[in-house]
C-alpha positions in Angstrom: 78.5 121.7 111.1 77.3 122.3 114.4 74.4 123.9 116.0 76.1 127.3 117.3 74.1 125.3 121.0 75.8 122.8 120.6 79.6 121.7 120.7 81.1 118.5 120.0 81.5 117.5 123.7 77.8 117.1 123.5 78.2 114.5 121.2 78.4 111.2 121.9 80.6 108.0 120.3 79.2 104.8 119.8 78.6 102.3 117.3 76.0 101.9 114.7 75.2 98.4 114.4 73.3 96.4 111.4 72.7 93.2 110.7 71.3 92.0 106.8 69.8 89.1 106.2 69.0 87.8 102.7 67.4 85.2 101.2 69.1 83.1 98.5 66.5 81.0 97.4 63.6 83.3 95.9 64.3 84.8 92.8 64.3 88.5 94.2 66.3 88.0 97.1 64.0 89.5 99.9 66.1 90.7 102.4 65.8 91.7 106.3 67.5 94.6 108.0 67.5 95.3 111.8 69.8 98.0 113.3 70.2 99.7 116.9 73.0 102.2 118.5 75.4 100.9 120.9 77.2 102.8 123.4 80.7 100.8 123.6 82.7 98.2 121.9 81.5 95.9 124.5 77.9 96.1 123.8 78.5 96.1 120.1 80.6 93.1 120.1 78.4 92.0 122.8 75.5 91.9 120.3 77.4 90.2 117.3 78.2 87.5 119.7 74.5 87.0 121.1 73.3 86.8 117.4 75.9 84.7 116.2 75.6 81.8 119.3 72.1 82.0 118.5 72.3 81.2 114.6 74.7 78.2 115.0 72.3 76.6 117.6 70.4 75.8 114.5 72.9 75.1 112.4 73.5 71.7 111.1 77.2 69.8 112.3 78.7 71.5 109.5 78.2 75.1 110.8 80.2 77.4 108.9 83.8 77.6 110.2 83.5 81.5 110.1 81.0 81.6 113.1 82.9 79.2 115.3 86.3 80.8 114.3 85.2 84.3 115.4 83.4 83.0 118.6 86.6 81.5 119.9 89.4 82.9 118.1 88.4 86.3 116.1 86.6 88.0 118.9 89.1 89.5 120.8 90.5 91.0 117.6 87.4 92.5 117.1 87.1 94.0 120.3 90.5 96.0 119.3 89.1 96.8 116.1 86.2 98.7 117.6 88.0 100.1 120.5 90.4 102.2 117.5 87.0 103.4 116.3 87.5 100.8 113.2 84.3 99.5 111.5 83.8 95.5 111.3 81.8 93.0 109.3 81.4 89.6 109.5 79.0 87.7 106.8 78.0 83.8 106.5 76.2 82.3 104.1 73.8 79.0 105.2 70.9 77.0 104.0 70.0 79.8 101.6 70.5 82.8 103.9 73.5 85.3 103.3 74.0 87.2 107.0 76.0 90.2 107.4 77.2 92.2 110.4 78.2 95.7 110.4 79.5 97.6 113.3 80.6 101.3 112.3 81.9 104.0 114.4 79.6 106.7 115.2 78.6 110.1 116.8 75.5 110.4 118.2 73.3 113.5 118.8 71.8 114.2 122.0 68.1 114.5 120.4 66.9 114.0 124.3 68.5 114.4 127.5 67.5 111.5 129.3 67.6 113.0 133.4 65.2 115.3 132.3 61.1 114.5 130.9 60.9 117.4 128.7 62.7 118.2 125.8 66.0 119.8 125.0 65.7 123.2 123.8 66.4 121.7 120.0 63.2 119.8 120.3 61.6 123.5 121.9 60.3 124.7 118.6 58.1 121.8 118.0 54.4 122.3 118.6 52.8 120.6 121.4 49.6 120.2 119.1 48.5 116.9 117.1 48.5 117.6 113.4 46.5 116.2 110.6 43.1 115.0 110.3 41.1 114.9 113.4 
């Protein structure tokens, strides 16, 4: 629900992008997680595309298949995916890493307007003092 402030033109779509990475040869299987928000299909596909030319430059001759395939044939289709608000993942598995990409459709919430340094009155209650020790 809403903040009665707030109405869902203040929101904002995007997509929420992850990307796993774990590690198939330790017996626990540590694994690595980076995320970050993009604005438009562009910059999320944008970003799969980045991190996926940048993996197979240090893959061996036998990349997997699934990497080049969506480079040069897939990515276009993924592009239409995102622009219907669809969510997309794309995983390979190499020298004892399994890597997965998710983009999902999101709203964001405008926790700060950026034109303005102060914050938005959501952020108004907040005190301006340091707490904890000190």
């Amino acid at each position: 629900m809403l903040n009665a402030d707030m109405s869902a033109a203040d929101l904002q779509r995007g997509f929420w992008c992850e990307c796993w990475a774990e590690d198939l040869t330790t017996p626990d299987h540590p694994m690595v997680k980076t995320a970050f928000g993009a604005y438009s299909a562009a910059q999320a596909d944008g970003w799969l595309s980045t991190a996926l030319r940048v993996i197979t430059k240090e893959l061996t001759p036998d990349a997997p298949t699934v990497t080049w395939d969506w480079l040069y044939e897939s990515r276009i289709d993924t592009r239409r995916v995102l622009l219907n608000s669809e969510p997309r993942t794309l995983a390979v598995t190499y020298a004892g890493m399994h890597v997965t990409w998710t983009i999902r459709p999101v709203l964001f919430l405008p926790l700060a307007d950026h034109q303005k340094p102060e914050l938005m009155p959501y952020g108004a209650h907040l005190d301006s003092e340091p707490h904890g020790p000190g």
